[in-house]
C-alpha positions, 0 to 999 in steps of 0.5 A: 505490524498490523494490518491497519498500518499495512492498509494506512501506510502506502495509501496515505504516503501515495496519496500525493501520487494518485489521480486526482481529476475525480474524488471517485477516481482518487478513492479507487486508486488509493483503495488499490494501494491500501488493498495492495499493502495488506495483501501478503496477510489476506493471501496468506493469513498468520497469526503468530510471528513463527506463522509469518516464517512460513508464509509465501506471500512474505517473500521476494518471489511473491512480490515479483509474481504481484508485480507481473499480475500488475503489469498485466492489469496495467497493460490491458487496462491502461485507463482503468489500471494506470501505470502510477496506480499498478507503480504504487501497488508494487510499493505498497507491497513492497512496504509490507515486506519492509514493515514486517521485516523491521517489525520481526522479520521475514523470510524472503527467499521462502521457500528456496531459504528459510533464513530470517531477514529483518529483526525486531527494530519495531516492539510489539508495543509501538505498534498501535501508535503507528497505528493512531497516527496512520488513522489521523494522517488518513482521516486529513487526506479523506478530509483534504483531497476532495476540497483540493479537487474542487478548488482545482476544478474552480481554477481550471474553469476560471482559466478557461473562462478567461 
């Protein structure tokens, strides 16, 4: 997949899920989901499927160490780093595995194994209309979310007004 499917996919689908007292509060902790998903590509950058093989941050125990990393940020900083956030983050993480899994698959006992999980369940070509409709879907969600976020700010002082 590409890393724009990698980015919209766990944003759009935890956007339900993340704070939302604040739109500023919301951005961040989707930019962190977002982040989160197209990780194991930033950390370990290929450009071809053989490349994709080869790579440590496509494996189960770089997930694990991610998740570790996480809990710990969660666990210092648990106003700033929530728990539903770093819960999210793992997710979006995991999404990325899965994604390429399907989408050629992946090696995800590297380095203990070189054996290929996954297969090609996803063309090439599809791969930019995954890409459209994550792009629409999150443009809704940037376009939705700060309105909600005002109509709920307007009923909670009505509530308390009354």
């Amino acid at each position: 997949m590409t890393p724009i499917t990698h980015l919209l996919f766990p944003a759009v689908l935890a956007s339900p899920f993340l704070p939302k007292s604040r739109p500023r509060e919301f951005y961040v902790s989707a930019g962190i989901v977002a982040l989160s998903g197209v990780l194991p590509d930033i950390i370990n950058p290929h450009i071809s499927l053989a490349a994709r093989y080869a790579s440590w941050s496509h494996s189960v125990f770089a997930l694990a160490g991610f998740t570790l990393v996480v809990l710990g940020l969660t666990a210092a900083m648990p106003k700033r780093f929530p728990l539903v956030v770093a819960a999210l983050a793992c997710l979006a993480y995991l999404s990325h595995l899965l994604l390429d899994g399907i989408s050629g698959g992946i090696a995800g006992l590297y380095p203990l194994s070189r054996e290929i999980h996954g297969g090609r369940f996803i063309r090439f070509r599809s791969w930019l209309y995954f890409d459209a409709v994550l792009l629409f879907a999150a443009y809704v969600v940037i376009r939705l979310v700060p309105s909600m976020i005002r109509k709920r700010g307007r009923a909670t002082r009505a509530t308390d007004e009354t």
